[in-house]
C-alpha positions in Angstrom: -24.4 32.3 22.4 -21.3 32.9 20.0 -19.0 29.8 21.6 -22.3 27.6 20.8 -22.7 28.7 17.1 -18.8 28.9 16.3 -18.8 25.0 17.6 -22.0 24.4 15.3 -20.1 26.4 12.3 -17.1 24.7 13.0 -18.5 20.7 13.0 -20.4 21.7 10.1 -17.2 22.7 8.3 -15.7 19.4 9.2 -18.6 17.5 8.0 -18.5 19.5 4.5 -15.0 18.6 4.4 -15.3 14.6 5.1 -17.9 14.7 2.4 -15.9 16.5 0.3 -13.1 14.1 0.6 -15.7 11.0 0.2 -16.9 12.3 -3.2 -13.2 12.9 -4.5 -12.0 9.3 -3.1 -15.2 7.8 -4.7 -14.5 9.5 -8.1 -10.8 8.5 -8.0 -11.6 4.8 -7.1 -14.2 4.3 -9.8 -11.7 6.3 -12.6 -9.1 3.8 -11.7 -11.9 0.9 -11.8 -13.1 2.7 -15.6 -9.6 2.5 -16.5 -9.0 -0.7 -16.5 -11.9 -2.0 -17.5 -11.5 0.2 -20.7 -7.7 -1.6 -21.1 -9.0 -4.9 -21.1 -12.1 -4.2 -23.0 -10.5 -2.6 -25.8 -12.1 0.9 -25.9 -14.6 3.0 -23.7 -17.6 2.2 -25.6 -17.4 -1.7 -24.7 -16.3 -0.8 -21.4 -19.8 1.3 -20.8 -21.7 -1.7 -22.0 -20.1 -4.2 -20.2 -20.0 -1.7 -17.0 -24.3 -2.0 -17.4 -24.2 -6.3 -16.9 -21.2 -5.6 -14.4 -24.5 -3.3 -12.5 -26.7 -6.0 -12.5 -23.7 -8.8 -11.0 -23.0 -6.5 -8.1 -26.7 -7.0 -7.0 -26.1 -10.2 -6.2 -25.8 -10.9 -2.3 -22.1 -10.2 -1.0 -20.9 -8.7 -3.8 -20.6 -5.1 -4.9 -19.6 -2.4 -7.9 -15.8 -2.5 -7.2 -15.6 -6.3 -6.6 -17.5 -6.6 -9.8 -15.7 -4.2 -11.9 -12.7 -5.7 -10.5 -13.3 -9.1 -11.2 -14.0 -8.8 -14.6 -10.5 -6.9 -15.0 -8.8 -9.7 -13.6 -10.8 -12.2 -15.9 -10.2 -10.1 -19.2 -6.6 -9.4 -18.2 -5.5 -13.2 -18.1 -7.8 -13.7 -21.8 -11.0 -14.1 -20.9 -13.5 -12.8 -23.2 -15.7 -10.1 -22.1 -19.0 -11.6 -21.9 -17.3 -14.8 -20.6 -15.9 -12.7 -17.6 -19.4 -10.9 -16.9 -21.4 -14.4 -17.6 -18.5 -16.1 -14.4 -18.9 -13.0 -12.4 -23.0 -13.7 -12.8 -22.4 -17.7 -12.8 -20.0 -18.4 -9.5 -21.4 -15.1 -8.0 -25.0 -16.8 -7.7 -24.1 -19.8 -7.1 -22.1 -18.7 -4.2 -24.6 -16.2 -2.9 -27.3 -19.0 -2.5 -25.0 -21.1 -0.1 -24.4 -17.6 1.8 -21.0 -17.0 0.4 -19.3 -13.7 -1.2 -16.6 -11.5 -1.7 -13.8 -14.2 -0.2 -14.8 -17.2 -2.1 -15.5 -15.6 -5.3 -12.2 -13.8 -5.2 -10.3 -17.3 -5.2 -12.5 -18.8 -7.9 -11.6 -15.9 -10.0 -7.9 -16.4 -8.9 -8.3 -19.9 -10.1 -9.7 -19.0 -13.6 -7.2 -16.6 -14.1 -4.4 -19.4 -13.3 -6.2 -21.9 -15.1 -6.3 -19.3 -18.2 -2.6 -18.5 -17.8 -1.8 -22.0 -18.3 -3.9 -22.4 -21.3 -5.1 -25.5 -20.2 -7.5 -27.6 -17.8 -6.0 -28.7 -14.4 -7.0 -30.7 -11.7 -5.4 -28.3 -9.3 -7.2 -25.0 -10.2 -10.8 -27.3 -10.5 -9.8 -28.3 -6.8 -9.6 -24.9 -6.0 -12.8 -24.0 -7.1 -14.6 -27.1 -6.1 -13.5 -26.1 -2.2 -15.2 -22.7 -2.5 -17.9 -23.6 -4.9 -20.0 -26.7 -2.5 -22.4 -27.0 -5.6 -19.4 -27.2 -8.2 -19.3 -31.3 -8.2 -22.6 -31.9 -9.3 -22.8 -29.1 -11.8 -19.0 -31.3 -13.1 -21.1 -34.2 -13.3 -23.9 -32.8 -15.4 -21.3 -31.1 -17.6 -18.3 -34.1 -18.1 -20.0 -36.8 -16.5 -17.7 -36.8 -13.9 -16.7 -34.8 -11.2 -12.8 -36.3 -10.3 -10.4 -33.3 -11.3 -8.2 -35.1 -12.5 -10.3 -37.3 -15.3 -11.5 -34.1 -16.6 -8.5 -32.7 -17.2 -7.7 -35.9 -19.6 -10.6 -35.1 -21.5 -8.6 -32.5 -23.3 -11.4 -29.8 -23.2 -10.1 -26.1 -23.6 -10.7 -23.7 -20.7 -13.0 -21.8 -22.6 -14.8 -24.7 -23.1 -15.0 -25.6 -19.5 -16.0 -22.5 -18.1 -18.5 -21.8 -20.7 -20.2 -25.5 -19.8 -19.4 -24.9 -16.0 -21.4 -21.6 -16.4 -24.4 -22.9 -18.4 -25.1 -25.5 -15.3 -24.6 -23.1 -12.6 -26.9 -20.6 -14.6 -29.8 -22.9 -14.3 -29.3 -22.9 -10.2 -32.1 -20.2 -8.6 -31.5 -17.3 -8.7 -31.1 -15.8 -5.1 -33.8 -13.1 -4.0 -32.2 -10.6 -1.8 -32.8 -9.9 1.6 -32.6 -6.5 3.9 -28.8 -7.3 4.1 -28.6 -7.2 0.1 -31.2 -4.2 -0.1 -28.6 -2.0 2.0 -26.0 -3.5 0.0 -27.1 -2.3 -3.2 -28.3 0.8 -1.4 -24.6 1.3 -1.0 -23.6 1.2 -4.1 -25.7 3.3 -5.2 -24.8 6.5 -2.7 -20.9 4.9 -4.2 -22.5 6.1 -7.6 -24.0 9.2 -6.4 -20.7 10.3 -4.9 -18.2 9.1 -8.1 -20.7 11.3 -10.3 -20.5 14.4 -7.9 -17.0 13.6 -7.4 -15.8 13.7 -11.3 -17.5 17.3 -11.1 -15.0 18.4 -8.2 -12.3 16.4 -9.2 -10.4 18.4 -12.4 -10.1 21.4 -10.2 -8.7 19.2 -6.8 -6.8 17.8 -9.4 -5.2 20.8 -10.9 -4.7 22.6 -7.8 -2.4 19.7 -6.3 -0.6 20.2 -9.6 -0.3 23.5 -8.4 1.0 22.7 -5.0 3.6 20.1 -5.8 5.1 22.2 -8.4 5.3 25.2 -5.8 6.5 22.6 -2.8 9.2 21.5 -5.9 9.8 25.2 -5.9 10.8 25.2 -2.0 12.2 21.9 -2.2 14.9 23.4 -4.7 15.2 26.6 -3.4 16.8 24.8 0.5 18.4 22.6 -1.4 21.6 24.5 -1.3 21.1 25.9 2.4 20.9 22.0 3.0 24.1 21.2 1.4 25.8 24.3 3.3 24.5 22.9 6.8 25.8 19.8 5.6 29.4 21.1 5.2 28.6 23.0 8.4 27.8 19.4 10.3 30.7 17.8 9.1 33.6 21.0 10.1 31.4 20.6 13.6 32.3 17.2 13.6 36.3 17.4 12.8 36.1 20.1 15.0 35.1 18.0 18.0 37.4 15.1 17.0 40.3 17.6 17.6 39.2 18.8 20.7 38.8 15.4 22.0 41.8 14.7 21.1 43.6 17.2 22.6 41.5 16.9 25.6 42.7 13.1 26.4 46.1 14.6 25.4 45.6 17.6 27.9 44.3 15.3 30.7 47.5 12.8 30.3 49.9 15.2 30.7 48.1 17.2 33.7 48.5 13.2 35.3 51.7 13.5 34.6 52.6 16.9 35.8 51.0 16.1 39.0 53.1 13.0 39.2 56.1 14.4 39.1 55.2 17.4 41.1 54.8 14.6 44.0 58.2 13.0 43.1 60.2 16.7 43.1 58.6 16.9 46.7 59.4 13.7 47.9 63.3 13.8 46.8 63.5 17.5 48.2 62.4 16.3 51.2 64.8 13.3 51.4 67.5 16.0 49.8 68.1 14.0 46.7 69.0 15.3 43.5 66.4 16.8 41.5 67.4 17.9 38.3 66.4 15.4 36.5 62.3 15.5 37.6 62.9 19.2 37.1 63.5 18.5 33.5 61.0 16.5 32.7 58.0 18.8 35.0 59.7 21.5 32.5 59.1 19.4 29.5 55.4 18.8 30.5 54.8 22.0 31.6 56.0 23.0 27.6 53.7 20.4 26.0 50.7 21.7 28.7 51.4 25.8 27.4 51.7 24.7 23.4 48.2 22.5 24.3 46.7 25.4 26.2 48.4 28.9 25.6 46.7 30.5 28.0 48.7 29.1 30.6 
């Protein structure tokens, strides 16, 4: 049956396509990802060795590649230290993962470093912030400072490097969470991510170079109706004074019509009564002059 095997060729086209388009997205995300990482780690070669830690945080329940790779930009961007960056991601991301917590929570503790490393010093408020996402946070402070109030550790005048290499020894000694089907898939997912960014970067300098090739021909079009645009644009605007004169003399046209007709009804009504009309002749004459300069044709 042709109709049956042209809708067969024709889904399996569309399928070809969608995985095509997967594998180039997936390349493109993880060449951003690469990218940065490789700015804040100060070449490609760290960036490859910190992208193989970066592999093993993103097994962690909740978490992924991206969120990983991304985290650890974020981190090294506000002065974190590359192994300090990987050793939170591994640190918070645990600790989280064991009270069922992920993506969200560790996303605002690594907001809260980054503030807290912008500053250049403790404070109570970015500790707060990561004590509300972090449930096991206070008694890993305690263990560390000896106290868990915010605000007494922030007197103690330790450095933020300080703190969040003390903070990260503690939380390191906390289990380490054993993943479940839901973290098996997880992973499982990151890896087809990897499968399809590796295919991908094989595909992607030709996609790449023929929508250089397109843009520079729709530039081509682009300029070419650029002045056929500017001529319809002169075009518009005569149109438009066009029509504001005819409206003009339209309402003009239509007042003096009233007025013919006005004094059409007058010249009859005095002829009748046998009054002088002389003077409504003039004026229907004067009308009548304004109506043939208005409309020749008349």
């Amino acid at each position: 049956n042709l109709t049956l095997a042209s809708q067969g060729i024709t889904a399996f086209s569309k399928r070809i396509i969608s995985m095509g388009t997967d594998v180039i997205k997936a390349a493109t995300t993880m060449q951003s990802l690469e990218r940065g990482l490789r700015a804040v780690a100060g070449g490609a070669a760290a960036a490859d060795a910190q992208l193989i830690g970066l592999r093993e945080v993103a097994k962690l329940p909740g978490l992924g590649l991206q969120e990983a790779v991304q985290g650890a930009v974020n981190l090294q961007a506000a002065g974190l230290s590359a192994e300090r960056a990987t050793d939170s991601l591994k640190a918070f991301g645990n600790a989280l993962a064991t009270v069922g917590k992920g993506k969200a929570e560790l996303d605002g503790v690594i907001l809260a470093l980054t503030q807290m490393q912008a500053k250049g010093k403790l404070s109570a408020e970015e500790i707060n912030q990561i004590a509300e996402r972090v449930p096991q946070i206070r008694r890993v402070m305690v263990e560390a400072f000896g106290t868990a109030i915010p605000k007494e550790i922030e007197k103690m005048g330790i450095s933020v490097d300080d703190f969040i290499d003390r903070v990260n020894k503690q939380l390191m000694t906390l289990p380490q969470v054993v993943g479940g089907a839901a973290n098996t898939f997880e992973n499982l997912g990151d890896t087809i991510f990897e499968a399809k960014t590796r295919i991908g970067e094989l595909f992607l300098p030709a996609v790449l170079s023929a929508a250089e090739a397109f843009a520079s021909a729709l530039g081509d079009v682009n300029r070419a109706l650029t002045p056929l645009s500017d001529q319809v644009k002169s075009d518009i605007a005569a149109w438009d004074s066009l029509k504001t004169q005819w409206q003009a003399q339209d309402t003009e046209i239509t007042k003096l019509v009233g007025q013919y007709n006005t004094l059409q009804t007058r010249l009859k009504a005095i002829t009748e009564s046998g009054g002088d009309t002389h003077a409504v002749q003039a004026d229907l004459e004067r009308v009548n002059k304004s109506l043939i300069e208005l409309v020749p044709q008349l």
